[in-house]
N, C-alpha and C positions, 0 to 999 in steps of 0.2 A: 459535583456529587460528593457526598459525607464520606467515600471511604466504605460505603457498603453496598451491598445489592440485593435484592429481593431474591427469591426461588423462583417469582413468577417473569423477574425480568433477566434471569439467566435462562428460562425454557424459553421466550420470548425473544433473547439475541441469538439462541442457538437455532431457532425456527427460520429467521430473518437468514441467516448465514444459512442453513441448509446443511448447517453440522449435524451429527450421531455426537451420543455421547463422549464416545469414543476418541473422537476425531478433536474434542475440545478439550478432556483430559490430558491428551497427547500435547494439543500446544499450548494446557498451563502449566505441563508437568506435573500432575498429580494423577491419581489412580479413577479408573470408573466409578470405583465405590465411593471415593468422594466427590464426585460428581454427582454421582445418584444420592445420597446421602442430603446434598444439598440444595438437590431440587425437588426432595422430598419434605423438606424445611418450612415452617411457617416466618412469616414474620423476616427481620431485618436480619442477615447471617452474620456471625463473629468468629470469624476462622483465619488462621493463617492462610489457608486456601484461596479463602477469600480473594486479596490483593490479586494470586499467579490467575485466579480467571477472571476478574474484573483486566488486568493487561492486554490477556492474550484477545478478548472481543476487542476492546481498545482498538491494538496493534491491526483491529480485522478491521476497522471503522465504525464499532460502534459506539454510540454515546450512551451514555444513562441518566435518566434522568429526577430529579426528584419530586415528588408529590406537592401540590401548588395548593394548600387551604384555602384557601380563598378561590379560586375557583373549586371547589371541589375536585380536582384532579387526583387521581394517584402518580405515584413513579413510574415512569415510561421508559423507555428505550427507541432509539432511531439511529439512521446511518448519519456519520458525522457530514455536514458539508465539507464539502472538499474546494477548499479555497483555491489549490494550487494547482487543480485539474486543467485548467487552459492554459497555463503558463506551459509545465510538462507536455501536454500536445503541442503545442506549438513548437517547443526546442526538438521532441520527437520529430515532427515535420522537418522543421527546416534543417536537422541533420541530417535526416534520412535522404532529403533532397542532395543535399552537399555530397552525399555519400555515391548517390546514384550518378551524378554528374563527374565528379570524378572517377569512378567506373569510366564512363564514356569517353571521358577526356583522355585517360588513360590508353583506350585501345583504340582510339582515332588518332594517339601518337605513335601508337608502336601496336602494330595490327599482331605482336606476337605475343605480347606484355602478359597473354594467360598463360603463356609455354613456360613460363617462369619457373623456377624451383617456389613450392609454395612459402618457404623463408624468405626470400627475395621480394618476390610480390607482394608479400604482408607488408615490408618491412617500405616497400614502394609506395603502397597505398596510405597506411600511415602514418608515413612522412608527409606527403601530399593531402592527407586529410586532419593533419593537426592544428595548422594552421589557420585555416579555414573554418574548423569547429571553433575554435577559439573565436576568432573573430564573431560567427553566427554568436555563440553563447552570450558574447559581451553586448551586441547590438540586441540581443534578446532580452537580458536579464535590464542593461540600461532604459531601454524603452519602459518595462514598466515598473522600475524606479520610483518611487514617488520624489 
């Protein structure tokens, strides 16, 4: 994208998000009125403003996109593909698993290990799940490696 965005594809990613005006001035940092302002706007906007809400969809997932002449298209908007979404579930998973398991492991060695001082017990589990994530995380990010 040029660097700019339409009025029609800022009511169009705030529609997609399910934002209020409000709610998106808030995370580009700028005021309602120039939000309202700008999607009161014809045409291609040129503001400082511009950039802080062009980010904040960004940072939400959204892409923008530009008008294709040749097919007759105009500028669009859509959610970005999320390339790294299986990767993320999967580390999610299989830490979460590690994490449960040693839980168990924990108080099938020592049936009192929750009577703990809760500093002690952090500090138990922790240790015992450092290593372990570590491991998971390498065997996770290595596999899909190219």
């Amino acid at each position: 994208m040029s660097g700019f965005i339409t009025a029609e594809q800022m009511r169009a990613a705030r529609a997609m998000l399910r934002w209020e005006q409000e709610e998106l001035a808030e995370k580009a940092r700028v005021s309602v009125k120039t939000i309202k302002r700008m999607e009161a706007s014809t045409g291609k906007m040129d503001s400082r403003s511009d950039f802080s809400v062009m980010k904040a969809f960004e940072l939400a997932g959204i892409e923008f996109l530009e008008g294709d002449d040749r097919r007759r298209r105009g500028e669009g908007v859509r959610f970005k593909a999320d390339r790294t979404a299986p990767l993320r579930e999967e580390l999610v998973e299989n830490v979460s698993r590690n994490f449960g398991y040693t839980l168990k492991h924990l108080s099938d060695e020592d049936q009192d290990v929750f009577e703990r001082p809760a500093d002690e017990l952090i500090a138990l589990i922790m240790t015992t799940l450092q290593e372990q994530i570590r491991d998971e995380l390498r065997m996770t990010l290595n596999k899909r490696a190219p």
